[in-house]
Backbone as ProteinMPNN parsed JSONL, in Angstrom:
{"seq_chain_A": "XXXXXXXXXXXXXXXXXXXXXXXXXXXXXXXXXXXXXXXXXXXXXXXXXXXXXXXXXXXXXXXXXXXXXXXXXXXXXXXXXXXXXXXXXXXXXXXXXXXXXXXXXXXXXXXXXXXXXXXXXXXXXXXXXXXXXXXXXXXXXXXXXXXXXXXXXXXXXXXXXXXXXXXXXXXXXXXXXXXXXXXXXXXXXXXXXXXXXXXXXXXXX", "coords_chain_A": {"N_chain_A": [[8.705, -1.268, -9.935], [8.963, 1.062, -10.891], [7.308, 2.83, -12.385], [5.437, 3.458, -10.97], [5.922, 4.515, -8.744], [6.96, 7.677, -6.865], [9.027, 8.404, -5.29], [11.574, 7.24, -3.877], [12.641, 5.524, -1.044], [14.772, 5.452, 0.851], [15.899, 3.445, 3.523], [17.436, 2.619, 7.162], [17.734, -0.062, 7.091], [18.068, -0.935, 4.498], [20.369, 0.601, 3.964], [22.983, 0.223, 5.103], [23.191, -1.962, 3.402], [24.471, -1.612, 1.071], [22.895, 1.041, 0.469], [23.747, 3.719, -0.273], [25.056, 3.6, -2.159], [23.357, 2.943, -4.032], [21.502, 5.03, -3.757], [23.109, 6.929, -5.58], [22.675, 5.49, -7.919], [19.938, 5.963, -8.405], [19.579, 8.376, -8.465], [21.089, 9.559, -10.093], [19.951, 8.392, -12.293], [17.8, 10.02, -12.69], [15.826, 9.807, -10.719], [13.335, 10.553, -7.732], [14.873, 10.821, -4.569], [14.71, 9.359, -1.122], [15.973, 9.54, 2.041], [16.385, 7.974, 4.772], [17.342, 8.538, 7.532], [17.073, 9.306, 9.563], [18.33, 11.298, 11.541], [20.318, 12.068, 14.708], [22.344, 13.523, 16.865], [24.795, 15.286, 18.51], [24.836, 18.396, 17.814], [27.144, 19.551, 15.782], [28.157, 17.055, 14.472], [25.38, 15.953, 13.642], [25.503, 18.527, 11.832], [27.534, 18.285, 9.775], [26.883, 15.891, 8.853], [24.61, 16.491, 7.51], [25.617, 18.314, 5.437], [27.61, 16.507, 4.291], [24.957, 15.07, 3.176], [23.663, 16.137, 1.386], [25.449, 16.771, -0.473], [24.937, 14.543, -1.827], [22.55, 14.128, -4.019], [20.592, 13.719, -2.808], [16.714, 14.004, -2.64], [15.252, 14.119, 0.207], [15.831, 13.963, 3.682], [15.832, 12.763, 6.977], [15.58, 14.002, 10.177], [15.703, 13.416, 13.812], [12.945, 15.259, 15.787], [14.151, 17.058, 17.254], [14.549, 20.499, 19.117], [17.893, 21.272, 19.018], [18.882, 19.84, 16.985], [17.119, 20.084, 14.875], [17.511, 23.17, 14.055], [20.548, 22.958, 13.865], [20.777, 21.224, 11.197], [19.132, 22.725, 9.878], [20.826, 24.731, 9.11], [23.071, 23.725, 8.413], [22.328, 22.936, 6.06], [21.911, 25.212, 4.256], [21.874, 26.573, 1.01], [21.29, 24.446, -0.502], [19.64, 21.876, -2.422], [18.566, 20.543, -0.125], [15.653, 19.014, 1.238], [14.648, 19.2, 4.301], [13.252, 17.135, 6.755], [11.628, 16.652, 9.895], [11.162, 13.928, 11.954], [8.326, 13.241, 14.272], [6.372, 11.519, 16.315], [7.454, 8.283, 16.377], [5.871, 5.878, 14.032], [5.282, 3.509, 15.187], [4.752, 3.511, 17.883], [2.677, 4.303, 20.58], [0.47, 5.808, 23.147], [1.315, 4.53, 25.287], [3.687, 3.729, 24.624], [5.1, 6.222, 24.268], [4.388, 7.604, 26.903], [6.428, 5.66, 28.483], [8.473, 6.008, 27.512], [9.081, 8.823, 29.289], [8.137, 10.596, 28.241], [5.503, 13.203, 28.872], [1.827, 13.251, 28.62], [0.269, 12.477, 25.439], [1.06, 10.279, 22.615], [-0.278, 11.832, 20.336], [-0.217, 14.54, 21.83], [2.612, 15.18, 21.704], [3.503, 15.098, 19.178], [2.033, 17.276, 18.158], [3.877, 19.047, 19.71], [6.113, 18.789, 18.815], [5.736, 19.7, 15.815], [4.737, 22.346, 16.351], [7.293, 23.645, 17.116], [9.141, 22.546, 14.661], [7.718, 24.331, 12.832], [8.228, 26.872, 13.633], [10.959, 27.234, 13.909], [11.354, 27.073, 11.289], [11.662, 24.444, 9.987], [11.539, 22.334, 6.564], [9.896, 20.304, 6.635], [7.604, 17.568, 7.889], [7.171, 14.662, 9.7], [4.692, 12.348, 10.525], [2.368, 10.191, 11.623], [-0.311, 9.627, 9.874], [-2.78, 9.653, 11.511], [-2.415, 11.975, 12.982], [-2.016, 13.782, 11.171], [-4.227, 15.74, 9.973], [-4.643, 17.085, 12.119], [-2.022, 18.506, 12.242], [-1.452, 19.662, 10.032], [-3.489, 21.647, 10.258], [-2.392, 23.387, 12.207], [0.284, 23.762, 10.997], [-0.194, 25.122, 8.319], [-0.38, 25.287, 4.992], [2.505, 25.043, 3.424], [4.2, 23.284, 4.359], [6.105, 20.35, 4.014], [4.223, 17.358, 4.584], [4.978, 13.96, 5.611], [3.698, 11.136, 5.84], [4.169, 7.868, 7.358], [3.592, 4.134, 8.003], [1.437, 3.587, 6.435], [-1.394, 2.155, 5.648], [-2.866, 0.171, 2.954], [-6.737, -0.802, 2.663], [-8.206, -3.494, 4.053], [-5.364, -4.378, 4.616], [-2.244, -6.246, 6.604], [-1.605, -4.96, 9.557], [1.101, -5.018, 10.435], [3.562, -4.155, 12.48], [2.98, -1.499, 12.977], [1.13, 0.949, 14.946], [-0.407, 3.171, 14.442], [-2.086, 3.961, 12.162], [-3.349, 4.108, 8.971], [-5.276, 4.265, 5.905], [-3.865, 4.888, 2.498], [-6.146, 6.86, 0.853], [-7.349, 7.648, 3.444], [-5.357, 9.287, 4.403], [-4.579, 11.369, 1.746], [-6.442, 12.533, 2.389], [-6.73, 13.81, 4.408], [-4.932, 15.849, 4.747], [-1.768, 15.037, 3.464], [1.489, 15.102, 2.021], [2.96, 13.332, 1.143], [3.242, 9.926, 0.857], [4.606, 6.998, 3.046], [5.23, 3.832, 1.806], [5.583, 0.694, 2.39], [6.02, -2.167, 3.602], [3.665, -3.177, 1.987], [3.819, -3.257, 0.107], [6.929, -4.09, -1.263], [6.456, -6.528, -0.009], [4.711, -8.021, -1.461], [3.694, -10.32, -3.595], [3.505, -9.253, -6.85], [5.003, -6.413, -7.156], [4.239, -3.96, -8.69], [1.82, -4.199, -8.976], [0.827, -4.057, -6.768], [1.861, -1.508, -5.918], [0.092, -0.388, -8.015], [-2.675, -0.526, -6.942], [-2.544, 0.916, -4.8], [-1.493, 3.395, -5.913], [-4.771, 3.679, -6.908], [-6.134, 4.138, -4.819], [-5.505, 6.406, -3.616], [-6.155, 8.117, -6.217], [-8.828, 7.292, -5.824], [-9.661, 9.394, -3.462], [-8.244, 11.871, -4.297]], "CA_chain_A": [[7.761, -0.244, -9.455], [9.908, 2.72, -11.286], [6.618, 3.892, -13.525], [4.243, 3.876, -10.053], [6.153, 4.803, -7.547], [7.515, 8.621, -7.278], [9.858, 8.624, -4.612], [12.276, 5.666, -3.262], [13.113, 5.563, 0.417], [16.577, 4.182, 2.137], [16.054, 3.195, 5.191], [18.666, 1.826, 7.445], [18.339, -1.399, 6.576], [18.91, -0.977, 2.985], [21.89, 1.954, 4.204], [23.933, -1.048, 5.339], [23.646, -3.656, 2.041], [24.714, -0.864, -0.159], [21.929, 1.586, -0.181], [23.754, 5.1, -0.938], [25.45, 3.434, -4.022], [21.882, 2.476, -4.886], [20.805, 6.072, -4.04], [23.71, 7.75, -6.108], [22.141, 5.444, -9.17], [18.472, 6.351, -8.759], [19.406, 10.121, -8.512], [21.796, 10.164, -11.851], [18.79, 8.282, -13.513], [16.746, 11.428, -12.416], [14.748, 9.615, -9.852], [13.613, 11.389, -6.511], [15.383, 9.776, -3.443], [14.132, 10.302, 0.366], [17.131, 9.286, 2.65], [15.317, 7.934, 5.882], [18.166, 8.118, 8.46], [16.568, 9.791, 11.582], [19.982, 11.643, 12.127], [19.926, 12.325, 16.111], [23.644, 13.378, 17.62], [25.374, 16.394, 19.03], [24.856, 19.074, 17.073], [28.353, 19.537, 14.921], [27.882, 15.952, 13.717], [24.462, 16.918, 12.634], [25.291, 19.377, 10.791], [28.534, 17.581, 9.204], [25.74, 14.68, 8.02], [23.32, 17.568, 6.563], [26.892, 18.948, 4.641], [27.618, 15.254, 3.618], [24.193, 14.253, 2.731], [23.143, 17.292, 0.645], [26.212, 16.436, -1.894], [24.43, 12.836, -2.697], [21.74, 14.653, -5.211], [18.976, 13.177, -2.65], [15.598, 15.153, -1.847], [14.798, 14.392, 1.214], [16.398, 13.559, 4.569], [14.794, 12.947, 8.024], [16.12, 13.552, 11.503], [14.583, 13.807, 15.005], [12.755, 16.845, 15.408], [14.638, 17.597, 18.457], [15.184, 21.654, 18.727], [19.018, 21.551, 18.078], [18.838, 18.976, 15.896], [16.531, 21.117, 13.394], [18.514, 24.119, 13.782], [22.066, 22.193, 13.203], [20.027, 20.679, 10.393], [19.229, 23.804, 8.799], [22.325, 26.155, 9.26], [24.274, 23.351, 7.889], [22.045, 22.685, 4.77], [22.179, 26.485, 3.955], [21.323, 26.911, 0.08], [21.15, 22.913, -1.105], [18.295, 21.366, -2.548], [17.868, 18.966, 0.677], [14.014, 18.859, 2.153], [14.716, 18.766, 5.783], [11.681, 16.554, 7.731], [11.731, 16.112, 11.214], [10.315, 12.968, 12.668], [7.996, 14.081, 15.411], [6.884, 10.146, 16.988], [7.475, 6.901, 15.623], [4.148, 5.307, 14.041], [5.499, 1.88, 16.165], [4.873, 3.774, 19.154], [1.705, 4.141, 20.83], [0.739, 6.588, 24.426], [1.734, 3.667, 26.481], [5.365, 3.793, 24.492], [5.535, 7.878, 24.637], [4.662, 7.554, 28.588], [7.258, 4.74, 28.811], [9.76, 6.685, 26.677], [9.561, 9.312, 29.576], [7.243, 11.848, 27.984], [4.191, 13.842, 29.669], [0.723, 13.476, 27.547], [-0.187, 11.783, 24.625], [1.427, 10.72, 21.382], [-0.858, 13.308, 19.661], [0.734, 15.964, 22.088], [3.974, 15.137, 21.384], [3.051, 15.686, 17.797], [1.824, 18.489, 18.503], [4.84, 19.884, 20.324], [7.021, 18.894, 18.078], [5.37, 20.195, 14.818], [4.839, 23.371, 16.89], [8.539, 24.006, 17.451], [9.302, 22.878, 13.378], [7.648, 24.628, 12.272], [8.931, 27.99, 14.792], [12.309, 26.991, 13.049], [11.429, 27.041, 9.927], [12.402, 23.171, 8.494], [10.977, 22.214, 5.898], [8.799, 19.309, 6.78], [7.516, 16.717, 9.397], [6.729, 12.937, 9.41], [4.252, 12.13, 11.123], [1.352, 9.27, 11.478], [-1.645, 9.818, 9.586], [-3.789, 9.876, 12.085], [-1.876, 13.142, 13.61], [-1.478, 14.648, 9.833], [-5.287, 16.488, 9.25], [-4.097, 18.213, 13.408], [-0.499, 19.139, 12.112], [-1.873, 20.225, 8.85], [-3.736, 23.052, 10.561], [-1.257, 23.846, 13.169], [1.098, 24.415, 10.135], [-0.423, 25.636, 7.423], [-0.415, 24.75, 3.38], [3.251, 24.79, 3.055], [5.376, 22.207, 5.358], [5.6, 18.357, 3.25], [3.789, 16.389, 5.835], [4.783, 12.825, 5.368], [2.973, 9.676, 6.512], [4.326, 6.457, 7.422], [2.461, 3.726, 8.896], [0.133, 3.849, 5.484], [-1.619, 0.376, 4.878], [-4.412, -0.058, 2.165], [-7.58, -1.167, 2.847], [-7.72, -4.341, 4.372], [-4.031, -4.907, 4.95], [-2.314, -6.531, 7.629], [-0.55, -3.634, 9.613], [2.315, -5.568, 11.229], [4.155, -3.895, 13.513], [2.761, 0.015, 12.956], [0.064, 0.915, 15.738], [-0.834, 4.207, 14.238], [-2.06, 3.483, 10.828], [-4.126, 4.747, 8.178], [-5.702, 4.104, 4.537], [-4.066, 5.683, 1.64], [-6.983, 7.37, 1.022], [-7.962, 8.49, 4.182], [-4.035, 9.932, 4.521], [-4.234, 12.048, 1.496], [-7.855, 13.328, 2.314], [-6.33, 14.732, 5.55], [-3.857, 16.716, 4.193], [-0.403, 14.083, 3.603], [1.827, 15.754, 0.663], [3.965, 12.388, 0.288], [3.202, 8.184, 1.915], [5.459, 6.054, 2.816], [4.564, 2.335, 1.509], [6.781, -0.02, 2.254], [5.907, -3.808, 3.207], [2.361, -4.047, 1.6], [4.82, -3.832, -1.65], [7.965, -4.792, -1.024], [6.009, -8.181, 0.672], [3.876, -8.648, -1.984], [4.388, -11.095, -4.985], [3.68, -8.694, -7.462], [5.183, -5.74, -6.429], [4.038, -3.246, -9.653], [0.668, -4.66, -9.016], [0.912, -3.524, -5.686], [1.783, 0.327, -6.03], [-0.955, 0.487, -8.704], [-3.695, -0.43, -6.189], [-2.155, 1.939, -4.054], [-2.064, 4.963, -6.673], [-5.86, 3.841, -6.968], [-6.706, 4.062, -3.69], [-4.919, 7.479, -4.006], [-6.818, 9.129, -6.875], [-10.319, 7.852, -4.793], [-9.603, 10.655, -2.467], [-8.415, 12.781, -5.084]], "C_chain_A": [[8.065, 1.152, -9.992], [9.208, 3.213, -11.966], [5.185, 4.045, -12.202], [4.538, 4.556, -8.702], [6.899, 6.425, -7.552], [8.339, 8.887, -6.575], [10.327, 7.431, -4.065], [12.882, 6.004, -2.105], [14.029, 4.418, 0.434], [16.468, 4.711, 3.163], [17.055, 2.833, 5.488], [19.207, 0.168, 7.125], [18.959, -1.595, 5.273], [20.307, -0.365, 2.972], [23.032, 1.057, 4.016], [24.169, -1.846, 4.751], [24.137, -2.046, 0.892], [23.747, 0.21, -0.801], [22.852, 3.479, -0.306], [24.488, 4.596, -1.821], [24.377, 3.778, -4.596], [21.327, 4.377, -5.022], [21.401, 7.043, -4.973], [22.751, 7.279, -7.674], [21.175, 6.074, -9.309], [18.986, 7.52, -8.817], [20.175, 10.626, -9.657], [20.724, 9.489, -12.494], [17.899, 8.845, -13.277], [15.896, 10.724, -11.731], [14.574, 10.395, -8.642], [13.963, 10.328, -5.438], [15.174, 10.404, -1.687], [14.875, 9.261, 1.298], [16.464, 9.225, 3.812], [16.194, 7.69, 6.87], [17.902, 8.223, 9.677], [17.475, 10.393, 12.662], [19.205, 12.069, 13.825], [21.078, 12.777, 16.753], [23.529, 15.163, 17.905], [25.409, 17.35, 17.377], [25.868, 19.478, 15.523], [27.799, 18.126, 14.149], [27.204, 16.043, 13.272], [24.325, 17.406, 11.384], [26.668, 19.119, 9.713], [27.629, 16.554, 8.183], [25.351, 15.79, 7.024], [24.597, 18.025, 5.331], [27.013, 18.007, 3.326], [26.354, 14.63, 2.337], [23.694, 15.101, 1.096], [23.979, 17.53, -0.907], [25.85, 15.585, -2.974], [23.613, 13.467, -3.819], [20.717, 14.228, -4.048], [18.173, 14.173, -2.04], [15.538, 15.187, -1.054], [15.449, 13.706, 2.376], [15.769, 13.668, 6.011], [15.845, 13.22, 9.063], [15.118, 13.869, 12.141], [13.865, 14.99, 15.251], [13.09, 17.27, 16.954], [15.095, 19.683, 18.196], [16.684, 21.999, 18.046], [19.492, 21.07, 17.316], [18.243, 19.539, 14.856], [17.331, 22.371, 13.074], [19.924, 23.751, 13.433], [22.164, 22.208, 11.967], [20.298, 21.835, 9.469], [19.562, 24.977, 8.475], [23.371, 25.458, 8.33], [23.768, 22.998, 6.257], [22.334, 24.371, 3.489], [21.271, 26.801, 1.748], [20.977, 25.614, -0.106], [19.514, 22.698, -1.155], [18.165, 20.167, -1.967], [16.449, 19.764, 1.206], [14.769, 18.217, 3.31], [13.387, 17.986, 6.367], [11.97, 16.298, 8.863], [11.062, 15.137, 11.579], [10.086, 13.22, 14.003], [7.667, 12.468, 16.091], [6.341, 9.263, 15.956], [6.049, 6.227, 14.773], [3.96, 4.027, 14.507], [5.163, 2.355, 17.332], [3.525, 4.422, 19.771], [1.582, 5.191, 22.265], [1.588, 5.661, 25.454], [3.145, 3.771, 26.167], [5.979, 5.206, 24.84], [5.69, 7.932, 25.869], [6.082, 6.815, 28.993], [9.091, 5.395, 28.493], [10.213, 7.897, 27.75], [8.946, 11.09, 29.237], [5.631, 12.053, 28.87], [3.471, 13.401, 28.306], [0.706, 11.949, 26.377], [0.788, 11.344, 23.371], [1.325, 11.647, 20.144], [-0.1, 14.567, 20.079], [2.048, 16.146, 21.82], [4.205, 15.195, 20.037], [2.833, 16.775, 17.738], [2.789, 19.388, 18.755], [5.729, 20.219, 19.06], [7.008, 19.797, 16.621], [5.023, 21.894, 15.031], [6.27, 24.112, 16.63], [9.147, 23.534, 16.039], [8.8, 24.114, 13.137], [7.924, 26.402, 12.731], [10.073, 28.061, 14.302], [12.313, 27.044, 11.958], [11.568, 25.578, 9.04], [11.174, 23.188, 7.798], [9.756, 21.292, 6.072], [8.824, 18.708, 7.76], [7.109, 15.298, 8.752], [6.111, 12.812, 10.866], [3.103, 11.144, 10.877], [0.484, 10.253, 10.918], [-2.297, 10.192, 10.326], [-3.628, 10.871, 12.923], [-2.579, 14.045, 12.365], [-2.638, 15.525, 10.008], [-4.723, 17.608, 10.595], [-3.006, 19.162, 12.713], [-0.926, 19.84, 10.76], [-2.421, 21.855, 8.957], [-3.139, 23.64, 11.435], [-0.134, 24.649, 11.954], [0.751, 24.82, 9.125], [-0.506, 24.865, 6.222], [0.891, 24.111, 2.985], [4.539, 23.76, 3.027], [4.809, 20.539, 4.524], [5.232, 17.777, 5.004], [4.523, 15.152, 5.344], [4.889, 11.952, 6.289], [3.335, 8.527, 6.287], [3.121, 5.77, 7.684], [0.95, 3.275, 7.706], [0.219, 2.36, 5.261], [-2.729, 0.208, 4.25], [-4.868, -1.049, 2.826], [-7.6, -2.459, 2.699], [-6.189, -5.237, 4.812], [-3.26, -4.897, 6.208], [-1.161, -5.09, 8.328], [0.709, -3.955, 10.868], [2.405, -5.023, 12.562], [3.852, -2.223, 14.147], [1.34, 0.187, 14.032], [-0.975, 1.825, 15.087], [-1.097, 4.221, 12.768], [-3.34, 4.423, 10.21], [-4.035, 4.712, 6.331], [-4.667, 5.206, 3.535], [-4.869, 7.313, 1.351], [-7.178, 8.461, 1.946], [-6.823, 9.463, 4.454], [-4.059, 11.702, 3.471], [-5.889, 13.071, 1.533], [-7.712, 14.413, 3.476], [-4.928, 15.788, 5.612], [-2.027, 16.231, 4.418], [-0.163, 14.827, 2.577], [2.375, 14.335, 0.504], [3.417, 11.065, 1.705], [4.159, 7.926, 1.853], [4.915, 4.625, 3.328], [5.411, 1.37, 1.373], [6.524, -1.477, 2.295], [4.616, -4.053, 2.339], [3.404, -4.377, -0.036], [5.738, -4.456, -1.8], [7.867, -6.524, -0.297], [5.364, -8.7, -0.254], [4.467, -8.762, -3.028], [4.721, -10.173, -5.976], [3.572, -7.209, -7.066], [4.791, -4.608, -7.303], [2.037, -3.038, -9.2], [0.089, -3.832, -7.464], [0.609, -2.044, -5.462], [0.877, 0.715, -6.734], [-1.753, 0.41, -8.202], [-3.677, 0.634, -5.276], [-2.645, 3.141, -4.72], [-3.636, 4.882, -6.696], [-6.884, 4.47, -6.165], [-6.503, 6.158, -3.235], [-5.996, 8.815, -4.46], [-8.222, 8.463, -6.229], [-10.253, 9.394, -4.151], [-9.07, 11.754, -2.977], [-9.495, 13.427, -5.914]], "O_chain_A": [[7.516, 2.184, -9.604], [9.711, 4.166, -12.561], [4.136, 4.631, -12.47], [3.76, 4.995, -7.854], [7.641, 6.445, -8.534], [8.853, 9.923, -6.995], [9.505, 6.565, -3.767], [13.746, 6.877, -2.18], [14.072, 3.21, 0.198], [16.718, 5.806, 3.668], [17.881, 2.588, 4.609], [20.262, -0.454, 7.0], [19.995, -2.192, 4.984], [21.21, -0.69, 2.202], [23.839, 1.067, 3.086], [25.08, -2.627, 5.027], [23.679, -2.024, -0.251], [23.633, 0.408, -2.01], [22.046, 4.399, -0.445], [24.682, 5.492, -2.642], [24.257, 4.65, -5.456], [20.898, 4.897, -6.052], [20.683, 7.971, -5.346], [22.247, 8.115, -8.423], [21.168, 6.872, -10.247], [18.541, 7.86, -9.913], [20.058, 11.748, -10.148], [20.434, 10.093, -13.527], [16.851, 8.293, -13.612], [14.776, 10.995, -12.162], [15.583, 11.015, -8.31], [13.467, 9.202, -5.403], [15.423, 11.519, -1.229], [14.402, 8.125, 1.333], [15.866, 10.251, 4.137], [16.047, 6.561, 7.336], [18.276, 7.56, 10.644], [17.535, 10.251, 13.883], [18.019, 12.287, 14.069], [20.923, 12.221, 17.84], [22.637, 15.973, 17.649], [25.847, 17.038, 16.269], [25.359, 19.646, 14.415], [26.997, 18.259, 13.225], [27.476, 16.296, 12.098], [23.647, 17.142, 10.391], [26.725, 19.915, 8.776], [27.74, 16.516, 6.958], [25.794, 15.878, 5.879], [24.173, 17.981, 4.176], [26.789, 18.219, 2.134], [26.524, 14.081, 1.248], [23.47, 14.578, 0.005], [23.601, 18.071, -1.946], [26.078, 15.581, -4.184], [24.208, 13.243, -4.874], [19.602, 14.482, -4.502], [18.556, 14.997, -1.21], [15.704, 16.347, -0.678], [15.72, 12.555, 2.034], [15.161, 14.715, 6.238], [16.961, 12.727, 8.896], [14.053, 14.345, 11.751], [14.43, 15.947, 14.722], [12.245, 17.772, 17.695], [15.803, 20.075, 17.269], [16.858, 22.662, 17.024], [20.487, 21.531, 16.758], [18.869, 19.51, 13.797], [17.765, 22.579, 11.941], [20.423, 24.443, 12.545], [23.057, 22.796, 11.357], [21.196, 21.992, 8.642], [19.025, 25.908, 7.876], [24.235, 26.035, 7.67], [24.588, 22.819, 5.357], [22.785, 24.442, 2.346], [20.126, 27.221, 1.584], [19.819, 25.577, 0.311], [18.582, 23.066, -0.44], [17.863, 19.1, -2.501], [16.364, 20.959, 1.491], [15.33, 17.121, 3.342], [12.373, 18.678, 6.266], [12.852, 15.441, 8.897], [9.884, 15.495, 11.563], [10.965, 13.398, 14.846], [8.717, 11.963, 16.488], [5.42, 9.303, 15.14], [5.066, 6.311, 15.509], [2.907, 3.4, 14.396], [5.262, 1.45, 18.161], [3.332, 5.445, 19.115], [2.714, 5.495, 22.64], [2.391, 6.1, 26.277], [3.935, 3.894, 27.102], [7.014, 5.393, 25.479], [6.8, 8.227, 26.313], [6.817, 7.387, 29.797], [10.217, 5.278, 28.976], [11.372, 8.284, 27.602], [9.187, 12.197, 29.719], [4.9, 11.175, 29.329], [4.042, 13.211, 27.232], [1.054, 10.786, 26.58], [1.465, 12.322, 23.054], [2.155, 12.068, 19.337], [0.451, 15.389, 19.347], [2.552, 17.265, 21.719], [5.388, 15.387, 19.756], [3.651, 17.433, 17.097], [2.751, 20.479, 18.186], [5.997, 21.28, 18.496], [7.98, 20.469, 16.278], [5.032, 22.651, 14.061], [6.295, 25.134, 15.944], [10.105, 24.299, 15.927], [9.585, 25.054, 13.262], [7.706, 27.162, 11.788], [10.407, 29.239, 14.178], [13.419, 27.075, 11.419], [11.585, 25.508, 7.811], [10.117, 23.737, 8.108], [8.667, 21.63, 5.607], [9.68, 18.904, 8.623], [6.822, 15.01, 7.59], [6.643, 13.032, 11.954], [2.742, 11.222, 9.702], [0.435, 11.43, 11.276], [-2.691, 11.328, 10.063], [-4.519, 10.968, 13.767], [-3.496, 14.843, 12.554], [-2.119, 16.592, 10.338], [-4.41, 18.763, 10.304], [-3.13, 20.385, 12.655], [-0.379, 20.94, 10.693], [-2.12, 22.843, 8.288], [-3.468, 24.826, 11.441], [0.188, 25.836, 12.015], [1.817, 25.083, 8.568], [-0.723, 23.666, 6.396], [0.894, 23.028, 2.401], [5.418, 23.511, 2.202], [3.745, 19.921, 4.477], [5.808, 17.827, 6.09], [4.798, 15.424, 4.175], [5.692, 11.833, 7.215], [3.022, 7.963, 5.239], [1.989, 6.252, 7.682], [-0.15, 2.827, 8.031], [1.133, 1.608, 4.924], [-3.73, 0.075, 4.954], [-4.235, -1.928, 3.412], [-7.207, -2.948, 1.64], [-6.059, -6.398, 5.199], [-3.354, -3.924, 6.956], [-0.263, -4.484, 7.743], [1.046, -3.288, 11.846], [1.667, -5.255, 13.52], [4.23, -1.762, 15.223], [0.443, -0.617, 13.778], [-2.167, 1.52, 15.075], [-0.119, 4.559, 12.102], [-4.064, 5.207, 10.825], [-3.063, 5.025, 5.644], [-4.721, 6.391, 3.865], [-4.426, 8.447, 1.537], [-7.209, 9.666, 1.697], [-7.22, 10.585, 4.769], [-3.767, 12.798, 3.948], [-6.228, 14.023, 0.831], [-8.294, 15.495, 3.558], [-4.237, 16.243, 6.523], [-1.226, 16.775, 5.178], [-1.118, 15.342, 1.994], [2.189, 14.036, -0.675], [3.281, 11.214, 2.92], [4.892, 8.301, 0.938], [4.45, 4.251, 4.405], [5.987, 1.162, 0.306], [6.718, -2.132, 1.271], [4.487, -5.211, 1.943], [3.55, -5.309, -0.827], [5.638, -5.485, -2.468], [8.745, -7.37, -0.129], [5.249, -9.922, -0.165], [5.325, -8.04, -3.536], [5.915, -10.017, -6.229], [2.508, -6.695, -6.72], [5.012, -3.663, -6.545], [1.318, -2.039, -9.173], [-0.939, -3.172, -7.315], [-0.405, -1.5, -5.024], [0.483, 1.871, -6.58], [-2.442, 1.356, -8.583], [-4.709, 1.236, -4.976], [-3.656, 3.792, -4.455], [-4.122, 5.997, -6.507], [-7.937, 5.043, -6.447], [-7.326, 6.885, -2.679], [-6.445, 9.791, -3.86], [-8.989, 9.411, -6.063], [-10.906, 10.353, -4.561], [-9.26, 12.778, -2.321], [-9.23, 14.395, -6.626]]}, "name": "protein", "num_of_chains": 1, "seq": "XXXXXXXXXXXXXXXXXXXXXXXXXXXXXXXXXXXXXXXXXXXXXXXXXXXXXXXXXXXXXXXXXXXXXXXXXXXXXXXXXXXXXXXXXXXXXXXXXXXXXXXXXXXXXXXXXXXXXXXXXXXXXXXXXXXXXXXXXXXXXXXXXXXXXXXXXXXXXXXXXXXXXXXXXXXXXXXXXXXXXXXXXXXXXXXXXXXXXXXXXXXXX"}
């Protein structure tokens, strides 16, 4: 997929078979790498990770978008070329899981909040469902990377993600970066895959 795809995500599952070797290669063969950890701890640790992570060469790194978790975040990144993103809620998680989780309102509001209070801090970016992104887009302005999980082309089955949304309709609502993970990584031909994707892409371009 290395001539369709422009950014490679490690998740945790990959973290654990050997994925920051993998990310040291892609980033000496000049690829961009987006480090999907979802850091969450006591502040110091935090900002010990952000220290750590910011040495690897990789672009982008997620944690919770908890208040002292973004500020930890980005006291401890200081000059480095990491992209901070906060993950504001899950795109597995639905009002009935936000209520359940203990939160007032909606999953939207809790999007809301959260992308509120980024972007009050300054990080750099948010992750958030699609079907939040065109809200958070005008809440924050031109400059903050949105990025959208949860993305499943047209017709595809959308497993386990509640909160979903087309390609397409993602970057029509103002997404700077997707993240596409089983329709490719499941499917036979996995080249074949990302180029329907980019297609689906430049439609809405």
């Amino acid at each position: 997929t290395a001539d369709h795809v422009g950014v490679f995500k490690i998740g945790l599952e990959l973290l654990f078979a050997g994925g920051l070797d993998l990310a040291s290669e892609l980033t000496a063969a000049g690829r961009r790498v987006f480090l999907d950890v979802k850091l969450l701890d006591i502040d110091n640790t935090v900002a010990g990770a952000i220290r750590t992570i910011a040495e690897t060469g990789v672009e982008f790194v997620t944690l919770h978008a908890y208040p002292n978790t973004m500020a930890a975040a980005i006291a401890a990144r200081g000059e480095a070329p990491l992209t901070l993103l906060g993950v504001t809620v899950l795109t597995s998680m639905d009002d009935a899981d936000v209520r359940a989780a203990g939160y007032a309102g909606t999953a939207a509001d809790l999007v809301e909040r959260r992308a509120r209070a980024a972007h009050a801090l300054g990080l750099d970016g948010l992750v958030c469902s699609a079907r939040e992104v065109a809200r958070v887009r005008a809440l924050v302005g031109p400059d903050m990377v949105l990025v959208t999980p949860g993305i499943r082309p047209a017709g595809a089955d959308v497993g386990d993600q509640k909160r979903v949304v087309t390609p397409a309709q993602a970057i029509r609502d103002g997404a700077s970066l997707l993240v596409v993970g089983r329709p490719i990584t499941a499917a036979e031909d996995r080249a074949g895959a990302a180029r329907r994707i980019l297609d689906e892409i430049a439609s809405a371009l």
